[in-house]
N, C-alpha and C positions, 0 to 999 in steps of 0.2 A: 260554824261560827255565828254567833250571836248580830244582829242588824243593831246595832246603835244608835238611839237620838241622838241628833248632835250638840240638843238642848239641856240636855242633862249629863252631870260626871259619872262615867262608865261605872265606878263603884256604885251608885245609888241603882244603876239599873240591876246589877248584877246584883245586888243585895235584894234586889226585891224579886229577880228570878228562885233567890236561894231562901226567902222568906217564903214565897209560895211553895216551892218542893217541900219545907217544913210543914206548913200548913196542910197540905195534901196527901201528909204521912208518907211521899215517894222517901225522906228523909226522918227514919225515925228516931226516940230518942237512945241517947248514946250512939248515933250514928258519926262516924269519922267526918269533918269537913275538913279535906284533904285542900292547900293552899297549893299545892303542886299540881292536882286534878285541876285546879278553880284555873289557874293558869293558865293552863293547854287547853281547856275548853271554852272558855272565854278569851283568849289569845292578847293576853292581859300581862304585866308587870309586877312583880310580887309586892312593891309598895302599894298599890292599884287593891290586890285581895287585901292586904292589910288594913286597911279603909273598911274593906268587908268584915271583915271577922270583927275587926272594932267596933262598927258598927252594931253588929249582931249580937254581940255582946254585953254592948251599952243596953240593949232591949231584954235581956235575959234568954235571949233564944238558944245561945250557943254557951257552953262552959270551956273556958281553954285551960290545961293541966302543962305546966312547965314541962318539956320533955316528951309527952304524948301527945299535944296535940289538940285541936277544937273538935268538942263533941256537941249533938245536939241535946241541949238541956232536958230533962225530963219537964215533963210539962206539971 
């Protein structure tokens, strides 16, 4: 589990753990960002990832498909 600032809302932290595994190719593209993974491993609220993935989003990093699910954007 994740150490939390208690200065900052858990989603921008956690967005910026999953901005880096992007950047570091640990997530490559077309990779799954599983909001049910983000959950249990961040021990987090799924309104909480949705913050996330919107966020991610809004930046072009991730692609979401009705149905399937957020992938990582090709670059």
């Amino acid at each position: 589990m994740m150490e939390y600032d208690p200065t900052r809302p858990k989603w921008m932290q956690i967005a910026d753990v999953i901005r880096e595994r992007i950047a570091d190719g640990e997530y490559p593209p077309n990779y799954l960002i599983s909001e049910v993974r983000m959950e249990q491993e961040f021990g987090v609220a799924r309104t909480t990832v949705r913050k996330v993935t919107a966020a991610l989003r809004a930046e072009g990093l991730i692609v979401t498909t009705p149905g399937m699910g957020s992938f990582v954007a090709k670059r």
